[in-house]
C-alpha positions in Angstrom: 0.0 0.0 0.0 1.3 3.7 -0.8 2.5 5.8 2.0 -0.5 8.0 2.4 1.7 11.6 3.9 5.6 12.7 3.3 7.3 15.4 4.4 10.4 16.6 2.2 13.0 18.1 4.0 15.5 19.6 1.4 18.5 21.7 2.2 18.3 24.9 -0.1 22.6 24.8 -1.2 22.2 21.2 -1.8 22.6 19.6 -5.4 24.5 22.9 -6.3 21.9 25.2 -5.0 18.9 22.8 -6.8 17.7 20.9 -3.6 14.3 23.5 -3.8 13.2 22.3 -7.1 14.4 18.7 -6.7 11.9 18.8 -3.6 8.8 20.1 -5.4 9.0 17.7 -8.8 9.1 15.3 -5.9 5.8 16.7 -4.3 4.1 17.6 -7.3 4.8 14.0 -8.4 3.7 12.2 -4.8 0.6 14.3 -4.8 -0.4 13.2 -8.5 0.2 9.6 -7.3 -2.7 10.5 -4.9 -0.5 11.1 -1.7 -0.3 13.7 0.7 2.9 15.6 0.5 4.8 18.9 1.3 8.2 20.5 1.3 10.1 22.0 4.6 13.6 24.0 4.3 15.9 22.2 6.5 17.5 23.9 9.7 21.3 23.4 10.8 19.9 21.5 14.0 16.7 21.2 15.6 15.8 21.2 19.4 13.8 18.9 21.4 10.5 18.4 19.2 10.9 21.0 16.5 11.1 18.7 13.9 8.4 16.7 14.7 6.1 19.7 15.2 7.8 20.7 11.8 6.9 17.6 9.8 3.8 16.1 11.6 2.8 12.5 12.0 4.2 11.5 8.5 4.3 8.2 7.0 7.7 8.9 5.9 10.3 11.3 5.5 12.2 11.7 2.1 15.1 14.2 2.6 16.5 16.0 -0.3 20.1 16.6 0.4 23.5 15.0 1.9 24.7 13.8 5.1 25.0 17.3 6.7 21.0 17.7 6.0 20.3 13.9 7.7 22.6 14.8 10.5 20.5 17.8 12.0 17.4 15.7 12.3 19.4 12.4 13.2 18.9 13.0 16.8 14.9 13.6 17.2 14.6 11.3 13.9 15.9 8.7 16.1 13.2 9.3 18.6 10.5 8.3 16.2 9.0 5.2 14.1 9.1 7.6 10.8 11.5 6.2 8.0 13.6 8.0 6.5 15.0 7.9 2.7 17.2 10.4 0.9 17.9 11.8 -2.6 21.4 12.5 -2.7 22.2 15.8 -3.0 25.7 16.0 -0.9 29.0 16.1 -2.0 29.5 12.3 -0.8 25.9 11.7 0.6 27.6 8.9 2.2 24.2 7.5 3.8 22.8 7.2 0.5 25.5 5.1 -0.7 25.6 2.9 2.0 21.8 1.7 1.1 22.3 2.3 -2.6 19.3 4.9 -2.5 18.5 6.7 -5.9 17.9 10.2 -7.6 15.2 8.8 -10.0 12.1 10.0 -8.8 10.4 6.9 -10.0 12.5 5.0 -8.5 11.3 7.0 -4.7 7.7 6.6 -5.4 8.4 2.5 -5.9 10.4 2.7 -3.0 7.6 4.5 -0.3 5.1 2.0 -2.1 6.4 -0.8 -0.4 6.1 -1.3 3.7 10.0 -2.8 4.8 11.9 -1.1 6.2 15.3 -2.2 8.7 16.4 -0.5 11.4 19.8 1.3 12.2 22.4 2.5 14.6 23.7 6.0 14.2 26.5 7.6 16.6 27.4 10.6 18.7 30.3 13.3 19.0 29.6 14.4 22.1 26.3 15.6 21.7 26.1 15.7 17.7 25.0 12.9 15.6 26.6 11.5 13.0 25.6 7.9 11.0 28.6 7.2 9.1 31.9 8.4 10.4 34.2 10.7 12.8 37.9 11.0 12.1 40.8 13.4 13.5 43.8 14.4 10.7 44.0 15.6 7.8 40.7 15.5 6.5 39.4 16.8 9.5 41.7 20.1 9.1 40.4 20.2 5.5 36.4 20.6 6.5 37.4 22.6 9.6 39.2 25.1 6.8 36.2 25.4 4.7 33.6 25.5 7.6 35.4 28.7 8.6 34.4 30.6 4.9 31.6 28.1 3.6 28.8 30.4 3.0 26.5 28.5 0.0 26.9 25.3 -2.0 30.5 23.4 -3.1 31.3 20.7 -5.3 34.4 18.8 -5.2 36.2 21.3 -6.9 35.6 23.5 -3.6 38.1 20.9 -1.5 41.2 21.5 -3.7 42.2 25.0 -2.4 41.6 24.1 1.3 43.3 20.7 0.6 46.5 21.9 -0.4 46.7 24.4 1.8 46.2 22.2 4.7 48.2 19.8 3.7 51.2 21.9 3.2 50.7 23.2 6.7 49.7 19.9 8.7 51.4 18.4 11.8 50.1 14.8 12.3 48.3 15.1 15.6 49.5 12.8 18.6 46.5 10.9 19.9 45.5 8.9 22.9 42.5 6.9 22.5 39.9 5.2 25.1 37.7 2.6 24.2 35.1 1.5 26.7 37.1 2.8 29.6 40.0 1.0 28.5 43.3 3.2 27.7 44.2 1.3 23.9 46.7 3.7 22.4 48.9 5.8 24.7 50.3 9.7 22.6 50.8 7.6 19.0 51.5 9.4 16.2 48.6 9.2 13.5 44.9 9.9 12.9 41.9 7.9 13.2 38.5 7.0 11.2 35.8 5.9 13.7 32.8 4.5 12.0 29.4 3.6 12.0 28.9 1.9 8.6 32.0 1.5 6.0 31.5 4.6 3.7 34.1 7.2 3.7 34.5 10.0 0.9 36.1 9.8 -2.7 35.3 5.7 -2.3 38.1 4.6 0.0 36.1 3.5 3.3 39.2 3.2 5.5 36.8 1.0 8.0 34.8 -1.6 5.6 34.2 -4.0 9.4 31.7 -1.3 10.2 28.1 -2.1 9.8 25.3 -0.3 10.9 23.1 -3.0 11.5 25.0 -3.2 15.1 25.3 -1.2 18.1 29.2 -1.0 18.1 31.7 1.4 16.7 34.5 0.4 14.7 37.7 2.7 13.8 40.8 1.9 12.2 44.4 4.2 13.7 46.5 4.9 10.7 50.2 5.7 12.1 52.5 8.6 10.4 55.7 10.0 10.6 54.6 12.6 8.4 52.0 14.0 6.4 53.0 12.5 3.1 52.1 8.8 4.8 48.4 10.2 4.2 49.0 9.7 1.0 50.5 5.9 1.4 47.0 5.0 3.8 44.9 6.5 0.9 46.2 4.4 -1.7 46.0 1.1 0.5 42.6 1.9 1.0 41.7 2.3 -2.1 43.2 -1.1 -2.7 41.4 -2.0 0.2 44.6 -3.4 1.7 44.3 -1.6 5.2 42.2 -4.5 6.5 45.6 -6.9 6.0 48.1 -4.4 7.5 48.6 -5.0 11.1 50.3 -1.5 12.2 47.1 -0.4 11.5 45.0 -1.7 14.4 41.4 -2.2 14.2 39.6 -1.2 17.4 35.7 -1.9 18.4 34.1 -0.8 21.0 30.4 1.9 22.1 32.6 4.3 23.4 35.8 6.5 22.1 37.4 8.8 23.9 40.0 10.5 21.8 42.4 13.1 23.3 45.9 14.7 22.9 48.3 13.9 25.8 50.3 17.6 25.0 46.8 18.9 25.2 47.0 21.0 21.5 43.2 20.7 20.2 42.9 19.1 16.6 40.0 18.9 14.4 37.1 16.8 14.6 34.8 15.9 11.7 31.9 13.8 11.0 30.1 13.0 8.2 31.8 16.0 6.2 31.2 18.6 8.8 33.4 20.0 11.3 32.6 19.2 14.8 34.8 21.2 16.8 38.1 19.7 18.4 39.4 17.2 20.9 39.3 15.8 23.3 36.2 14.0 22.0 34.4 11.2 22.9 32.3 9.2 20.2 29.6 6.6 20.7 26.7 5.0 19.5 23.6 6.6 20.5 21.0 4.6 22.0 18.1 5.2 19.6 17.9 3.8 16.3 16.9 5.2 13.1 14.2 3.7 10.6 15.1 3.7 6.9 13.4 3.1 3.5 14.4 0.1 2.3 
């Protein structure tokens, strides 16, 4: 049976500025498929009950946008029954990968026609959500870089500046990680991917052990001497042989609690945007979050 209502959320500087329109052929296409359906600008974050006073008692959510969008409603999304699916507008949309979700429109209406949906963990950074990953190096200076100017939508063209820049200018942070209490690595030089499911950006998915289907964290520490060894881990990941390399340790756990013994700050980012900086701790929240399937 059809989903009878659906809210569209759609961040406006999605999809290079085109997440309005996306979300209205949507609409205009649910309603002539006899449904109820309307379209909501998303917010940067929403407090206790906003979004559900927003959206209403909907059948389903469709949100039109990436992994930034779906991480300001994460939180009070995960304190509901309503599925969620996505249109990828994002740089990465990482979340849509992970469940191979589509931007054919036909393909959406098939998808709210059915009834299954599966149910899935999502984690915290301190008291932001996140549902695919958290890391601290390199690529957590990048999106810290363009958070500070970042004003309307980028493509991937939009990284190169800040990439280089960063990298010409990085010192590998020296980390100290907890996991469940437990003191696992002690000022090492390197920087770490902690994930909920396996996606990471550009393809490479540093952490493919991590599955959302559980309520445990995985992350992988990548050790360097310098900042050129970012490069070396990229490549193996890409050739997927960081899973075979033993210097860098796998380590599982609900709770990571990632600090700098020297006490400098560094970075943090998740799911493309930048957090804020350590000391950190990352878990998995206790609610879980319906999706489209």
């Amino acid at each position: 049976m059809l989903r009878k209502s659906v809210a569209i959320l759609f961040n406006p500087i999605s999809g290079k500025g085109d997440g309005k329109r996306i979300a209205r052929e949507l609409s205009d296409r649910l309603i002539s498929c006899g449904m109820t359906a309307f379209c909501t600008e998303s917010n940067q974050s929403y407090k206790e009950g906003e979004l559900l006073t927003l959206i209403g008692d909907v059948d389903a959510l469709v949100v039109v946008g990436g992994d930034g969008t779906l991480a300001g409603i994460l939180l009070e999304l995960g304190r509901t029954s309503i599925p969620v699916y996505m249109l990828p507008a994002g740089n990465e949309s990482l979340f849509a990968r992970h469940f191979s979700m589509s931007w054919d429109i036909e393909k959406v209406i098939e998808i709210l026609s059915g009834t299954k949906t599966t149910s899935h963990s999502f984690g915290l950074v301190n008291d932001k959500a996140f549902f695919s990953m958290a890391s601290i190096g390199l690529d957590s200076e990048i999106i810290a870089r363009i958070a500070g100017y970042r004003k309307a939508a980028i493509g991937h063209m939009g990284y190169i500046v800040p990439g280089v820049s960063s990298f010409i200018t990085h010192e590998v942070p020296n980390l100290s990680v907890k996991v469940d209490g437990q003191l696992v690595l002690k000022n090492n030089t390197g920087f770490i991917v902690i994930a909920n499911a396996r996606e990471y950006a550009l393809g490479l998915d540093p952490v493919p052990e991590a599955d959302s289907g559980n309520p445990i964290l995985h992350a992988r520490f990548f050790p360097c001497r310098s900042r050129f060894d970012y490069i070396l881990w990229a490549y193996r990941c890409w050739r997927g042989r960081q899973v075979n390399t033993a210097s860098a340790c796998l380590l599982s756990g609900k709770c990571f609690e990632v600090y700098s013994e020297d006490s400098s700050p560094y970075p943090v980012q998740a799911d493309g945007e930048f957090i804020g900086d350590t000391p950190v701790k990352v878990s998995v929240s206790g609610d879980t979050l319906k999706v489209l399937a």
